[in-house]
C-alpha positions in Angstrom: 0.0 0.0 0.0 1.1 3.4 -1.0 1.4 6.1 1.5 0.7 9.6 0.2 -1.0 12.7 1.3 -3.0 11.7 -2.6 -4.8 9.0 -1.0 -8.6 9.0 -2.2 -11.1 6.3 -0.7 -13.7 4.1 -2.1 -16.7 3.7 -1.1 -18.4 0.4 -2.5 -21.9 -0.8 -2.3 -23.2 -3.9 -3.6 -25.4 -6.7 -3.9 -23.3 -10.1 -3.0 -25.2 -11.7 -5.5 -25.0 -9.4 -8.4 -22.4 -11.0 -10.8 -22.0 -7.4 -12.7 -21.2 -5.9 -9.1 -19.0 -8.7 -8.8 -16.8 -7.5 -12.0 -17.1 -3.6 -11.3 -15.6 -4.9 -7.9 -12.4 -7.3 -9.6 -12.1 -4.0 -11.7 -11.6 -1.2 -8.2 -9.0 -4.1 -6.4 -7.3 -4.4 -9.7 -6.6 -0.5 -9.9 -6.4 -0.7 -5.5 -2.9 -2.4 -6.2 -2.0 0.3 -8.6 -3.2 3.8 -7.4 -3.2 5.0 -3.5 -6.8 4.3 -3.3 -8.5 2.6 0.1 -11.8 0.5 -0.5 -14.5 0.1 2.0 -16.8 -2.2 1.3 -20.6 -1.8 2.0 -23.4 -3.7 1.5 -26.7 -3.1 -0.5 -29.7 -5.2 -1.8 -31.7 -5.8 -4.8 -34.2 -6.9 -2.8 -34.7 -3.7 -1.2 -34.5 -1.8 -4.3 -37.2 -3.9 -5.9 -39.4 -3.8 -2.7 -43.1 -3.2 -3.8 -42.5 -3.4 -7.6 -45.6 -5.2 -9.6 -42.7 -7.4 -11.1 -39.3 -7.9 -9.7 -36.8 -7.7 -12.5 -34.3 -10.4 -10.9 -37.7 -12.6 -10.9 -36.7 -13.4 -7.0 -40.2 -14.2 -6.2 -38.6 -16.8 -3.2 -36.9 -13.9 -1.6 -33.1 -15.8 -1.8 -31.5 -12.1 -2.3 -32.2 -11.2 1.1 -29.9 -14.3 2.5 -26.4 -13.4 1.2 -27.4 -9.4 1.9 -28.6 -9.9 5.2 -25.5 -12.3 6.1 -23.1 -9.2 4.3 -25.2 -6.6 6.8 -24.7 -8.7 9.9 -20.6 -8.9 8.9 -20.5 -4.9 8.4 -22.2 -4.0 11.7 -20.1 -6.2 14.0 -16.7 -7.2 11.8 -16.4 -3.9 10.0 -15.4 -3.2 6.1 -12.5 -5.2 5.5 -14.1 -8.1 6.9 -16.9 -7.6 4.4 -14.8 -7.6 1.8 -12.9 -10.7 2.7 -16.2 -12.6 2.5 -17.4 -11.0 -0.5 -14.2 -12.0 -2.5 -14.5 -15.7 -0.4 -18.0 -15.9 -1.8 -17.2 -15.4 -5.5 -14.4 -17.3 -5.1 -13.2 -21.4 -6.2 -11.4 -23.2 -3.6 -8.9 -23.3 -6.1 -8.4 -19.4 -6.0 -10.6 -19.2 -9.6 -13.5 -17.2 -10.6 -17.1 -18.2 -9.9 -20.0 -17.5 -12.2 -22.5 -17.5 -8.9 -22.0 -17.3 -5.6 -20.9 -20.4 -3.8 -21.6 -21.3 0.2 -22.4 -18.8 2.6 -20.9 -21.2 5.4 -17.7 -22.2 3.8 -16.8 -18.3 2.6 -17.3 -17.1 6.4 -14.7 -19.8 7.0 -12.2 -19.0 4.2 -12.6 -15.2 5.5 -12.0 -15.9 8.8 -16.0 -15.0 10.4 -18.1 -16.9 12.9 -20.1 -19.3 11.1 -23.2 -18.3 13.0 -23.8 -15.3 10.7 -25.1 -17.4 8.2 -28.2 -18.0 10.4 -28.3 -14.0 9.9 -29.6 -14.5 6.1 -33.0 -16.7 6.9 -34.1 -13.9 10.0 -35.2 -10.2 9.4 -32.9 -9.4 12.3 -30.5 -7.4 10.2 -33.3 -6.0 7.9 -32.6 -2.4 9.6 -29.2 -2.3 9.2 -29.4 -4.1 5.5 -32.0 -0.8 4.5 -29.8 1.8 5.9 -26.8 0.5 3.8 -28.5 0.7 1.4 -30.4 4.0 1.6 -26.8 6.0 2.2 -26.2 4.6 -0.9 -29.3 5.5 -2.9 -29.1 9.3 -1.1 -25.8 9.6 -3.6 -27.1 9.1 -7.0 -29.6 10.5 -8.8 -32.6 8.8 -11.0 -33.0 4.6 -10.8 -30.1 2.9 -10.3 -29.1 -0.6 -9.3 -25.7 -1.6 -8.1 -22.7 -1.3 -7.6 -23.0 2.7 -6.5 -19.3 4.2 -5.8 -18.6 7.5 -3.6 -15.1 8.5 -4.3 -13.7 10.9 -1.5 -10.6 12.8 -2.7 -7.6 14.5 -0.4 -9.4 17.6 -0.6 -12.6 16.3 1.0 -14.5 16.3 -2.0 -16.9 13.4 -2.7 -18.7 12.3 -5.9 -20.7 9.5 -5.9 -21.9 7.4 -9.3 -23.7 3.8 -9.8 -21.1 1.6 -11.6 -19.5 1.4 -13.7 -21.0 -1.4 -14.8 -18.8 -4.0 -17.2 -19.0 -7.0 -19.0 -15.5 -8.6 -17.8 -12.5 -7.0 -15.9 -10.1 -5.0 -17.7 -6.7 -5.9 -18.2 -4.6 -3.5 -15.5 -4.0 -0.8 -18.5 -7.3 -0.5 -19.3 -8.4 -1.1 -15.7 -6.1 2.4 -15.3 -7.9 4.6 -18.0 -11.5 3.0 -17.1 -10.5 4.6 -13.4 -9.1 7.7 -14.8 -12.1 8.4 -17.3 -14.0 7.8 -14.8 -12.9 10.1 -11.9 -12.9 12.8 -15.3 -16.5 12.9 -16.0 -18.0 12.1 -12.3 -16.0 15.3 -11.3 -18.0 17.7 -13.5 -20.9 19.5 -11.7 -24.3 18.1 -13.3 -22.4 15.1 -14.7 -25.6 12.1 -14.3 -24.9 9.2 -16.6 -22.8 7.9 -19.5 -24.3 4.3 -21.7 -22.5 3.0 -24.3 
């Protein structure tokens, strides 16, 4: 880790089961070991966002989305940030250290990163409903307009904070293009009025 006063930090929601998250997220570590950037990882839900909708667009009519979102809540209210990350990265993660194209077992990531195995009784309880929905409204109080996850807030040396939902990819960059995709990105999020770039 680089120390310089042109540290900026990294705020990142997500939804643990989102596997587009899941890529914007390889794509912020990738360019973490290659700018002074700090990540902190934060939880959100698509089952929240999708609360009272006629139809729910992830067609989660059995509710599963609320297990691995509670489970991410309970770890960010008693273990902190990093520990979230940890089992985020454990839960997208092989045993052989490759990439998963789903999540795997709540139980055996809490033991890869190092967390009690009782929070996965937090996923089937509404006990960490309140904490889940205030997540996941800081996040929502950034951005403007409909938006889904991942939603970065990017606080700079200055103090100055911009906050955007995505970017979203299809795959993660090599760490070139991981570089500009950062850069460009820090560009246009920085100019007042900026709301939203598709390609």
């Amino acid at each position: 880790m680089v120390a310089t006063a042109d540290r900026r930090t990294v705020d990142f929601w997500f939804d643990p089961a989102c596997p587009l998250s899941r890529v914007t997220a390889s794509w912020i570590v990738t360019v973490a070991e290659r700018r002074p950037i700090d990540i902190r990882w934060r939880v959100m839900s698509l089952a929240v966002l999708n609360e009272g909708r006629d139809v729910d667009p992830e067609g989660d009519e059995e509710g599963y989305l609320w297990i691995p979102a509670r489970v991410c809540a309970a770890i960010q209210r008693a273990h902190g940030h990093a520990a979230l990350g940890r089992f985020y990265d454990a839960l997208w993660t092989t045993p052989d250290g490759g990439q998963r194209e789903w999540i795997g077992d709540i139980a055996e990531a809490l033991s890869t990163a190092g967390l009690p195995a009782a929070l996965a009784g937090a996923g089937s309880i509404a006990d960490q409903d309140e904490a889940l929905r205030a997540s996941h409204a800081e996040a929502m109080s950034l951005v403007v307009g409909e938006v889904g996850t991942p939603i970065l807030a990017v606080t700079h040396p200055s103090g100055a904070r911009h906050a955007f939902f995505g970017p979203v990819i299809g795959e993660t960059p090599g760490p070139e293009d991981a570089l500009r995709l950062w850069d460009g990105t820090l560009l246009v999020t920085s100019v007042p009025g900026f709301l939203e770039l598709k390609s």
